[in-house]
PLY file of the C-alpha trace (Angstrom):
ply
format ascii 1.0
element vertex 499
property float x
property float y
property float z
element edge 497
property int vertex1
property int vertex2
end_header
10.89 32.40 5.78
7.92 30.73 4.72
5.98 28.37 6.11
4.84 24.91 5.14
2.06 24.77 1.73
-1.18 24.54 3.10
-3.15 21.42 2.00
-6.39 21.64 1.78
-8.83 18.23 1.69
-12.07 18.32 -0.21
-13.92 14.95 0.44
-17.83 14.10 0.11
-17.72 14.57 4.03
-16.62 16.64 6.76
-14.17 14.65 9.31
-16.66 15.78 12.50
-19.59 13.91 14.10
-22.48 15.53 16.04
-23.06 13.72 18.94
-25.05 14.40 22.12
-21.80 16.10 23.77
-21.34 18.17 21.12
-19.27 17.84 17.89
-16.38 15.55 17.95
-13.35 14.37 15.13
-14.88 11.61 13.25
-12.95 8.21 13.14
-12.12 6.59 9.92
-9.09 6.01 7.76
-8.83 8.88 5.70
-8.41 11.38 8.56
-6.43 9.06 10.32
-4.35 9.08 7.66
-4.22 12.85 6.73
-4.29 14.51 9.83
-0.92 14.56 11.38
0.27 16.20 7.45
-2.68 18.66 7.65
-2.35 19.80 11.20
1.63 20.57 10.50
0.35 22.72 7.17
-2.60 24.96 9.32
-4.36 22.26 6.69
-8.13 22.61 6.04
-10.85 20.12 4.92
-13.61 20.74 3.20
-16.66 18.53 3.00
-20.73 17.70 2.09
-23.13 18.77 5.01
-27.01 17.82 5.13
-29.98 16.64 7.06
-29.11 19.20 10.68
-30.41 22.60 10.95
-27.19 23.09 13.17
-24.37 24.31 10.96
-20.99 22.55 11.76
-18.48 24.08 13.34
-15.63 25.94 11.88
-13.04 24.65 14.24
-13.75 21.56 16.51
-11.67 20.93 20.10
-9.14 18.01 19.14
-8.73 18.47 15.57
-6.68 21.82 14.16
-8.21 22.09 11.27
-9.95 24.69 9.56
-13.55 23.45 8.39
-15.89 24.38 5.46
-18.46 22.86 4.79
-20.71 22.66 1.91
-24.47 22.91 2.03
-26.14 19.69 0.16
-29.93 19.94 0.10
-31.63 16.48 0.91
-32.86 16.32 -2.24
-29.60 16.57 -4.04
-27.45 14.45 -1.39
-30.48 11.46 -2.60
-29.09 12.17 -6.54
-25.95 12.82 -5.85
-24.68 10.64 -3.13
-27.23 8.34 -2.64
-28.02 7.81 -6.63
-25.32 8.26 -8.82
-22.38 7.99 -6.58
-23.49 4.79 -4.83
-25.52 3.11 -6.88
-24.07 3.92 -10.70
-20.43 4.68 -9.92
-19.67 2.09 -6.70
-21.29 -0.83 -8.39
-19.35 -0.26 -11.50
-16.10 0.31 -10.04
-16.70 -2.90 -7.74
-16.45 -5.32 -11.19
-20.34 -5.02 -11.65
-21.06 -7.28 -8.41
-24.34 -5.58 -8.68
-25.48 -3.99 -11.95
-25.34 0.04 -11.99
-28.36 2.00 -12.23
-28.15 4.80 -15.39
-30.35 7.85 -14.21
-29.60 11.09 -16.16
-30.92 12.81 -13.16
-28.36 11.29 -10.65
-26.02 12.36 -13.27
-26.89 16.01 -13.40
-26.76 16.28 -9.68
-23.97 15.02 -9.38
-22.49 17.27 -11.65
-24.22 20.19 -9.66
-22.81 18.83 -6.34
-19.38 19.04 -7.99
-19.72 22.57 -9.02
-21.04 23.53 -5.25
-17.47 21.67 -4.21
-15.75 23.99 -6.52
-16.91 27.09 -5.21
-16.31 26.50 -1.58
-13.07 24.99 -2.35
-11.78 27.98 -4.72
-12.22 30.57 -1.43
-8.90 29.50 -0.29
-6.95 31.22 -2.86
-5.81 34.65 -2.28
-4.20 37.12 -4.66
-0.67 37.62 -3.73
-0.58 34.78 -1.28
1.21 31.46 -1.90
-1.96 28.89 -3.23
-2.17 25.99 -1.09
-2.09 21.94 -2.64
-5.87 21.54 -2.92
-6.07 17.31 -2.63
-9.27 16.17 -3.64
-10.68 12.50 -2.93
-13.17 9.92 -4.01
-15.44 8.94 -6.44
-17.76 11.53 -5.35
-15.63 14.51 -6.77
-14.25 13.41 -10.37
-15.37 16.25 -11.94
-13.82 18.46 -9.43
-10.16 18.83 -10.47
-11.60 20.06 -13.91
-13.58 22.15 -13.00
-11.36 23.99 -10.31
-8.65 23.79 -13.20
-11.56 25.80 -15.43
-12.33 28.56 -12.41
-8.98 29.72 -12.74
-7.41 27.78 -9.83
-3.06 28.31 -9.13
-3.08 25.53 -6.68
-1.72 22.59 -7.20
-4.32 20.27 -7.69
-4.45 16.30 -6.42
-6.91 13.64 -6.68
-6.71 10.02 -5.23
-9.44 7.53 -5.80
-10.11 5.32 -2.72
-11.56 2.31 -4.70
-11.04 0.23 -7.43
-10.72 1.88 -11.20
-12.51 -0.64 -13.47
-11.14 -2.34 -16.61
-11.74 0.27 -19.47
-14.23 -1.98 -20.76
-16.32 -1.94 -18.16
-15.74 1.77 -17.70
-16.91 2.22 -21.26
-20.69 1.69 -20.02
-21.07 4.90 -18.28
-22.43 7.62 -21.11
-20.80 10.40 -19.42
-17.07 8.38 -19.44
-15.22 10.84 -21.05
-16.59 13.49 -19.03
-15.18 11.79 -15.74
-12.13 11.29 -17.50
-11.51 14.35 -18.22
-12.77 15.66 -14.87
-10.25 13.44 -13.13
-6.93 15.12 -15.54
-8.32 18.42 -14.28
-5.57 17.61 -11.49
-1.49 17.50 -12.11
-1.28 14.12 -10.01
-4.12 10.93 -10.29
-3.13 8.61 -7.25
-4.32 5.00 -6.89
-4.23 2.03 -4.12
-2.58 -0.40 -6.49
-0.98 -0.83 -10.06
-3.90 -2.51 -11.45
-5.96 0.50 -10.75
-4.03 2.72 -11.60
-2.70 1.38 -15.39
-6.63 0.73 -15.77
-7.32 4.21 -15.80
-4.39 4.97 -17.83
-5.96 2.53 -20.46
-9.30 3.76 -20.04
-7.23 7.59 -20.92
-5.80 5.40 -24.22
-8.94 3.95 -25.12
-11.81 6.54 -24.76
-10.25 10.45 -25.21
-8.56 10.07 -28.67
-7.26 13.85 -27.92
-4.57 12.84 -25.09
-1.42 10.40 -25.54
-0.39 8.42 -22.92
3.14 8.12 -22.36
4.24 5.73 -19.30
2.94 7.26 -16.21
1.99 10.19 -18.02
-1.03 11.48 -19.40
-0.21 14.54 -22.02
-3.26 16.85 -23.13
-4.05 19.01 -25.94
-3.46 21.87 -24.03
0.31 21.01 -23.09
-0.47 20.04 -19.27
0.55 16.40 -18.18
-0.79 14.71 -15.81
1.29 11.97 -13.47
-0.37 9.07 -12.21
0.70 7.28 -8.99
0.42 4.15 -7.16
0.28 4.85 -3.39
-1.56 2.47 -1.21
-2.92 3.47 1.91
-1.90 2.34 5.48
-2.68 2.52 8.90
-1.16 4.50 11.90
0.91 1.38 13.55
2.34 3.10 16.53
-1.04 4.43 17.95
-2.72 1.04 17.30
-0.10 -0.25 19.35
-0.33 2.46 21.46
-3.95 1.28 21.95
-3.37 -2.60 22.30
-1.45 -1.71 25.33
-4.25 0.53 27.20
-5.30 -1.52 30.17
-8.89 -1.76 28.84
-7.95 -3.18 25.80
-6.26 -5.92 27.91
-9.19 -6.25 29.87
-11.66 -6.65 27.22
-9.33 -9.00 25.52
-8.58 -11.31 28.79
-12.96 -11.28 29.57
-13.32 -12.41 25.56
-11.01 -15.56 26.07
-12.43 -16.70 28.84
-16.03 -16.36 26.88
-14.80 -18.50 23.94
-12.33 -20.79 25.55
-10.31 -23.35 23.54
-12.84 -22.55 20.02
-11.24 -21.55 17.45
-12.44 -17.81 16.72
-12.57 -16.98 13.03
-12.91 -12.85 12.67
-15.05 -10.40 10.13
-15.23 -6.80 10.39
-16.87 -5.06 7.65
-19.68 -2.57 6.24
-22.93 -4.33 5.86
-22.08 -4.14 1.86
-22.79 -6.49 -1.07
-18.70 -6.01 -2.36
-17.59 -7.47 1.19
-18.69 -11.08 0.31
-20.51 -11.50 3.39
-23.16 -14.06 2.02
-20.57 -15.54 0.52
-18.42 -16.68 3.73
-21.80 -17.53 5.82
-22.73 -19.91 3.12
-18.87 -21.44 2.69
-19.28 -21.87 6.65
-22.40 -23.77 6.37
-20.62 -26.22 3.62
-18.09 -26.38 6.13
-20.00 -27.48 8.85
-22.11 -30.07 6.66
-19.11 -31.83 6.10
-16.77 -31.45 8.76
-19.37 -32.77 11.84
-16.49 -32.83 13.98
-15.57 -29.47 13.98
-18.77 -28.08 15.15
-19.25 -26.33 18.81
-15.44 -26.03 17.93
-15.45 -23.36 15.41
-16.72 -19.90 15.76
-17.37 -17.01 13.40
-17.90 -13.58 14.51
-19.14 -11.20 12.47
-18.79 -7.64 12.78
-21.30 -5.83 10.68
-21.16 -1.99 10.83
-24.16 -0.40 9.11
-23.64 1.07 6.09
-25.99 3.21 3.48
-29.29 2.28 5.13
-31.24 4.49 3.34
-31.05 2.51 0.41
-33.30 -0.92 -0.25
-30.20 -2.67 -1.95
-28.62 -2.79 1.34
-31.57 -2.98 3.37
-32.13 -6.35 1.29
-28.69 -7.14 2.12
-29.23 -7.18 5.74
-32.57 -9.14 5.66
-30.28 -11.83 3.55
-27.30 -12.07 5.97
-29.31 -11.81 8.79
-31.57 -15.03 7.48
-28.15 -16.54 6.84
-26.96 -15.90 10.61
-30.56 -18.37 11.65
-30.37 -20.67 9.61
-26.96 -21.88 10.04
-26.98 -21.38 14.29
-30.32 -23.23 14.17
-28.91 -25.96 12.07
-25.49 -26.36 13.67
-25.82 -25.73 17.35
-25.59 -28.38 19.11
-26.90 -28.92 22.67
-25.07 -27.48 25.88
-22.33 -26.00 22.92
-22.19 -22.24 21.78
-24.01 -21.24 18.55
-21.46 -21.30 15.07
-21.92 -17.76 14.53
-21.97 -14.70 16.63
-23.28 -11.73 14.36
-23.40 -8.16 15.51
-24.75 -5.59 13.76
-23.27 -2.01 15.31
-21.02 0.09 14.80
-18.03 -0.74 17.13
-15.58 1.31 19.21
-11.96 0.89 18.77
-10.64 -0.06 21.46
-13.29 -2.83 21.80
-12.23 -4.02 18.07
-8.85 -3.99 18.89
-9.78 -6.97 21.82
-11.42 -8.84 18.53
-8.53 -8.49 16.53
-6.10 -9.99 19.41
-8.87 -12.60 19.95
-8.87 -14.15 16.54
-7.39 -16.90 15.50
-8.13 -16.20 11.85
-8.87 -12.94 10.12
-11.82 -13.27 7.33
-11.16 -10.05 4.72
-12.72 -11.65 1.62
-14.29 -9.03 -0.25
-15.21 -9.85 -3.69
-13.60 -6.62 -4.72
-11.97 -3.77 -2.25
-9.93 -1.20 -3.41
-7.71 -1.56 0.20
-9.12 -2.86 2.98
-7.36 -1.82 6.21
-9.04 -4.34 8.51
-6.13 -6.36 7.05
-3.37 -4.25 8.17
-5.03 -3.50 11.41
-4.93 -6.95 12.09
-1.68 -7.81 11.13
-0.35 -5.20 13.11
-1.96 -6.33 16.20
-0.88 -9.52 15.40
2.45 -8.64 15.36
2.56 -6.17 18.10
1.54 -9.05 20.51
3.68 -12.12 19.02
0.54 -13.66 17.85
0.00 -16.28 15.63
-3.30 -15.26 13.85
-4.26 -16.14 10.29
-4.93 -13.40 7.56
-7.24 -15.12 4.70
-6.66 -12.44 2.24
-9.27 -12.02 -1.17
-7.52 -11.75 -4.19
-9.04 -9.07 -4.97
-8.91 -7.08 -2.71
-5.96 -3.99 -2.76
-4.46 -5.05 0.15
-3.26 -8.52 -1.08
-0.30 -6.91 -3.62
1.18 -5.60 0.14
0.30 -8.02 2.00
1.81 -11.35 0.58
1.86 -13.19 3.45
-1.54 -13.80 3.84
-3.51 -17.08 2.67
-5.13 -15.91 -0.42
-8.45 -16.82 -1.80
-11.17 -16.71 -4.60
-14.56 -15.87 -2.33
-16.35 -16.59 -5.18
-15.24 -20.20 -4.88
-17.38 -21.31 -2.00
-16.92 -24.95 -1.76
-13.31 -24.26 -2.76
-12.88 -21.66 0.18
-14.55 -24.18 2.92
-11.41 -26.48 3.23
-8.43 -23.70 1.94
-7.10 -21.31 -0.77
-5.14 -21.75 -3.86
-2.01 -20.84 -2.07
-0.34 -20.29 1.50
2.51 -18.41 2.01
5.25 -19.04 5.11
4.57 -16.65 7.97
8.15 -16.82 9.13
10.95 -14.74 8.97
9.33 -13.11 6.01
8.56 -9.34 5.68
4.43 -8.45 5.13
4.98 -5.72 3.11
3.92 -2.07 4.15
1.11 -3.35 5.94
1.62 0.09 7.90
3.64 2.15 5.46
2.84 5.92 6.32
0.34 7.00 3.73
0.29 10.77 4.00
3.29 13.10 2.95
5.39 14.74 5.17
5.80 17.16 2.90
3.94 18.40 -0.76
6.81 17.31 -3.47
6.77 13.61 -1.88
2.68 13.73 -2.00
3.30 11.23 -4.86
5.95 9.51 -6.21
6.23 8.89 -9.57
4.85 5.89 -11.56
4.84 2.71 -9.23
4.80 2.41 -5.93
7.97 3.74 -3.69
9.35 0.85 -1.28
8.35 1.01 2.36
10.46 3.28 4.53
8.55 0.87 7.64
8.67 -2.91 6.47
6.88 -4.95 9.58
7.34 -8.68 10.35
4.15 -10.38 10.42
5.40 -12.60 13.48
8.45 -14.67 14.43
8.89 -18.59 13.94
8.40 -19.89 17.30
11.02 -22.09 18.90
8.60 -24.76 19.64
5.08 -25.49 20.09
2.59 -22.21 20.04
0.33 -21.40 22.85
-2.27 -23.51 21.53
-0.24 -26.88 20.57
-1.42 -26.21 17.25
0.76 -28.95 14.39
2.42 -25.46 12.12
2.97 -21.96 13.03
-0.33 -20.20 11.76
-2.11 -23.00 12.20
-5.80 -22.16 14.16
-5.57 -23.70 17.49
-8.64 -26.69 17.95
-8.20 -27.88 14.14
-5.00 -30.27 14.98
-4.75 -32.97 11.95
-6.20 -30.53 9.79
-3.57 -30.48 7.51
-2.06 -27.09 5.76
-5.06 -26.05 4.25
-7.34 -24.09 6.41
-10.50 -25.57 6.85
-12.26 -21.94 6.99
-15.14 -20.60 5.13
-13.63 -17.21 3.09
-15.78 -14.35 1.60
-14.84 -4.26 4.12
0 1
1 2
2 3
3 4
4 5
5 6
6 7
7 8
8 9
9 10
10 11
11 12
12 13
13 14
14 15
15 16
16 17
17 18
18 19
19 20
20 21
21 22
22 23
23 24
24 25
25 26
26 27
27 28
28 29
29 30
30 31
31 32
32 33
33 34
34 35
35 36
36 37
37 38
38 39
39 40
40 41
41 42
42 43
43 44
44 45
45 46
46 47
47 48
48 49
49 50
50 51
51 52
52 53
53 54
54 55
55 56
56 57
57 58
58 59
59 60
60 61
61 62
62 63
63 64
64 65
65 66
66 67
67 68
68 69
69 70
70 71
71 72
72 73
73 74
74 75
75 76
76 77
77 78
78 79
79 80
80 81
81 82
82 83
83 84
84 85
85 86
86 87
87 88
88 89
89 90
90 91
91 92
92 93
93 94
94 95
95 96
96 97
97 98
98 99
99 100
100 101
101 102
102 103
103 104
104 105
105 106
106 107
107 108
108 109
109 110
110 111
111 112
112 113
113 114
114 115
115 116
116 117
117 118
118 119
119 120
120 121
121 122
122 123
123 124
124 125
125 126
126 127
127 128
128 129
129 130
130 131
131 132
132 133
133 134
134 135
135 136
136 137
137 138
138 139
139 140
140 141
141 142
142 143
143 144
144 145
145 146
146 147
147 148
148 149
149 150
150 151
151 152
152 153
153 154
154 155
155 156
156 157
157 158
158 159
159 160
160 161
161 162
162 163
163 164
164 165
165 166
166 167
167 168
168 169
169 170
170 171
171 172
172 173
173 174
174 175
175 176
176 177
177 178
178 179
179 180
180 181
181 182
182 183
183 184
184 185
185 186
186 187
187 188
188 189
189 190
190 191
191 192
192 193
193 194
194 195
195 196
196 197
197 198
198 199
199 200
200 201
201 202
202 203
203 204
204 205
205 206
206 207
207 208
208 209
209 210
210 211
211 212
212 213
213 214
214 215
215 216
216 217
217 218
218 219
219 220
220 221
221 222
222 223
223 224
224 225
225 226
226 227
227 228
228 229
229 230
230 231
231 232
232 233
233 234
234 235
235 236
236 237
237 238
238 239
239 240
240 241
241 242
242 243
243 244
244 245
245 246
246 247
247 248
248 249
249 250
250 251
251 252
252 253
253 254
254 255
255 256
256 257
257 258
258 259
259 260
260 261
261 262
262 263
263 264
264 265
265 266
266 267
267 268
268 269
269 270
270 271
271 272
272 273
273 274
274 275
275 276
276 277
277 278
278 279
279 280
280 281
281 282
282 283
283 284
284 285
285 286
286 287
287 288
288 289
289 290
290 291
291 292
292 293
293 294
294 295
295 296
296 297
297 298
298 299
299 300
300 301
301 302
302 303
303 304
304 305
305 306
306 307
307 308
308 309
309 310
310 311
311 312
312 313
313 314
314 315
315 316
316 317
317 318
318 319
319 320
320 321
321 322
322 323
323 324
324 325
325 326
326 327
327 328
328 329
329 330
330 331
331 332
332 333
333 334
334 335
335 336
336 337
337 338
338 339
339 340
340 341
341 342
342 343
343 344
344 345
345 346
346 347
347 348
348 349
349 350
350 351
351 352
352 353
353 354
354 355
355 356
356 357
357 358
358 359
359 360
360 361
361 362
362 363
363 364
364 365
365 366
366 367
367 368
368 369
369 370
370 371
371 372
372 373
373 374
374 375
375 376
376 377
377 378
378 379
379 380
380 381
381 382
382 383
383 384
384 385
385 386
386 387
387 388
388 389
389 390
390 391
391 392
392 393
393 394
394 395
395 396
396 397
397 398
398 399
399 400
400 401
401 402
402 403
403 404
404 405
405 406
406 407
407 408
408 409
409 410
410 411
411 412
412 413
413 414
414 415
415 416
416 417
417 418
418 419
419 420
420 421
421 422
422 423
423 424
424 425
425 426
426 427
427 428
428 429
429 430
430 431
431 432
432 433
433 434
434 435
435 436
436 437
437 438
438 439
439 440
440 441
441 442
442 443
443 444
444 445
445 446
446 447
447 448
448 449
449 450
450 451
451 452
452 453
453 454
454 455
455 456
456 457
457 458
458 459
459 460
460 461
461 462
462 463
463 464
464 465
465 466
466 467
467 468
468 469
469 470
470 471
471 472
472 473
473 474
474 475
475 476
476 477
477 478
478 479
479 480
480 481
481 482
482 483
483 484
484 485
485 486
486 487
487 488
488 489
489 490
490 491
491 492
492 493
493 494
494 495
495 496
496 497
């Protein structure tokens, strides 16, 4: 009897840290997500490695996985990842909020990092053994599938794209579209966050490779392969964040931050120091806030979670310096004498359980990204939320993935400052209404469910955002959702909205 497929991950990075203990399992979402599926499947990951002389580890104490890595030279990770991943392929894919930098360079290094990829990744194929899945993620790695498709590859081959797929027409601008295209239907399944995304790319198939037909959910080539596509969002692990909220620490660190802020109403956002998370954008709707609403100041308090991101680059260096200059100017305009300053900004990288006391904190959740392909801030606050009866606020961005699942939440244009200082365009009842699959489990329990076909499968774990209350909340508040210290405010939340 044989055992499980073995599924093999090939991502721009490995799922380790180094750190002055030694080497530890990285956090994020996409291992959270993947490892209890890999570990069942003696599952392996492979992933980019550059800038230590140490090499990693083939096997690292708390993760069962096996590891390869793949050498990147500095110099290539800067064309690669640094150029024509993150500044030609993000901003495009993010709706042009910045403009994309062509560099024919960046493109051929890019297509040299893929081919590295496909070598390392095409070792764990042996003759007369059953092939393993080989899943392959991100917009670093669209030309992968093809080319492991070209070197002969059994496996079955995946690919899921993390962020947004543009509107063909934007996608159009690259002069090495078809190329990605037909990197991408190197694989037998194309998996996306939403709908939108994913009939965008099917368009983009229509639209720019005359040579395929597009049938449905299906992409047929000249060759006779088809290729499914898949909406599959991804989710959080609920039961170990709740797991988590109960830790005694977590309840410290929660009790010690309300005591700090009191009766203010605490307005939370946690993201990436990144010019698609509308950060600007919710520090200047704040200060329109406060210029008109004199009342509510030394009442009202943002924090703002900034986790660095990319800060090798000057774009985001910039970005700092800009949000940063933000942060002064409204504190020194706003605070008021004896009262605590309008907005606490740290910029850090945070540990869990330390997030999780922010998350229970908050009154209202900020996630107004001015395009995300998920977002799972959203669903890790709305679980805690939930998990602890509370009555926290999710102000949702329209566009961000998360808001098809999450339809619940107060939804808002961020690009609509003035508009986003006293509401949003609409406000759905909290009560005795299901969120969605705000922590639908992402990862397969087993390869022929890895996908399903065409649109998304229902939830097999819907979770109630929160109960209506009997009476009065904790904080005598006038409606269930309603921030506590803005009584009279109405139902639209006077809140400034913007990873």
């Amino acid at each position: 009897m044989t055992g499980p497929t073995q599924i093999v991950v090939i991502a721009n990075r490995l799922p380790i840290a180094r750190t002055p203990g030694g080497w530890r399992p990285a956090s994020g979402g996409l291992v959270t997500a993947l490892r209890p599926v890999l570990e069942a499947s003696r599952g392996a990951w492979v992933g980019g490695w550059s800038g230590s002389k140490e090499e990693p580890p083939a096997h690292v104490s708390g993760l069962s996985l096996d590891l390869r890595a793949v050498p990147l030279s500095p110099r290539l990770v800067a064309a690669y990842y640094q150029g024509f991943s993150n500044q030609t392929l993000w901003p495009l894919f993010h709706d042009l909020v910045h403009q994309p930098i062509i560099d024919r360079s960046w493109w051929e290094a890019y297509r040299g990092a893929n081919e590295l990829f496909a070598g390392t990744a095409g070792g764990f194929e042996r003759p007369r053994e059953q092939p393993p899945v080989l899943w392959v993620h991100d917009y670093h790695l669209m030309l992968l599938p093809r080319l492991l498709r070209r070197g002969g590859s059994r496996s079955r081959i995946l690919y899921f794209l993390h962020t947004p797929f543009p509107a063909p027409e934007l996608f159009a601008r690259l002069p090495w579209r078809a190329e990605l295209l037909q990197g991408v239907l190197g694989a037998d399944l194309v998996g996306f966050h939403t709908d939108m995304y994913r009939e965008n790319f099917l368009r983009a198939c229509r639209y720019l490779l005359p040579e395929v037909s597009v049938e449905g959910d299906t992409v047929r080539l000249p060759d006779g392969r088809s290729v499914r596509s898949s909406t599959h969002p991804i989710s959080v692990d609920a039961r170990e964040l709740i797991k988590k909220i109960g830790e005694p620490r977590v309840q410290r660190q929660t009790r010690r931050l309300r005591e700090q802020f009191g009766s203010r109403t605490v307005m939370l956002g946690v993201d990436r120091l990144d010019y698609t998370k509308g950060i600007l954008q919710r520090l200047r709707a704040l200060e329109l806030l406060l210029e008109r609403r004199a009342d509510l100041r030394g009442r009202v308090t943002l924090v703002q979670i900034a986790e660095p991101s990319r800060y090798e680059e000057p774009r985001y260096r910039q970005i700092r310096v800009e949000v940063e200059q933000a942060v002064g100017r409204i504190n020194g305009r706003f605070t008021e004498p004896g009262r605590a300053v309008p907005v606490r900004y740290m910029y850090r990288s945070m540990p869990l359980s330390r997030l999780l006391s922010y998350y229970l904190l908050a009154d209202v959740a900020l996630v107004t990204s001015l395009k995300d392909g998920m977002n799972l801030v959203a669903k890790e606050y709305v679980v805690c939320q939930a998990a602890t009866q509370g009555s926290g606020v999710l102000v949702l961005s329209e566009f961000a993935g998360a808001s098809q699942e999450l339809t619940q939440a107060v939804l808002c244009n961020p690009f609509d400052e003035e508009g986003s200082r006293t509401g949003s365009r609409r406000r759905s009842p909290w009560a005795k209404q299901s969120a969605g699959a705000a922590c639908r489990p992402w990862a397969p329990t087993s390869t022929p469910t890895m996908f399903s076909r065409g649109r998304r499968r229902p939830s097999p774990m819907p979770l109630l955002l929160k109960s209506e209350p009997k009476g009065p909340d904790r904080s005598g508040c006038s409606s269930p959702g309603t921030p506590r210290g803005l009584r009279g405010a109405g139902d639209r939340l006077p809140t400034p909205l913007s990873e």
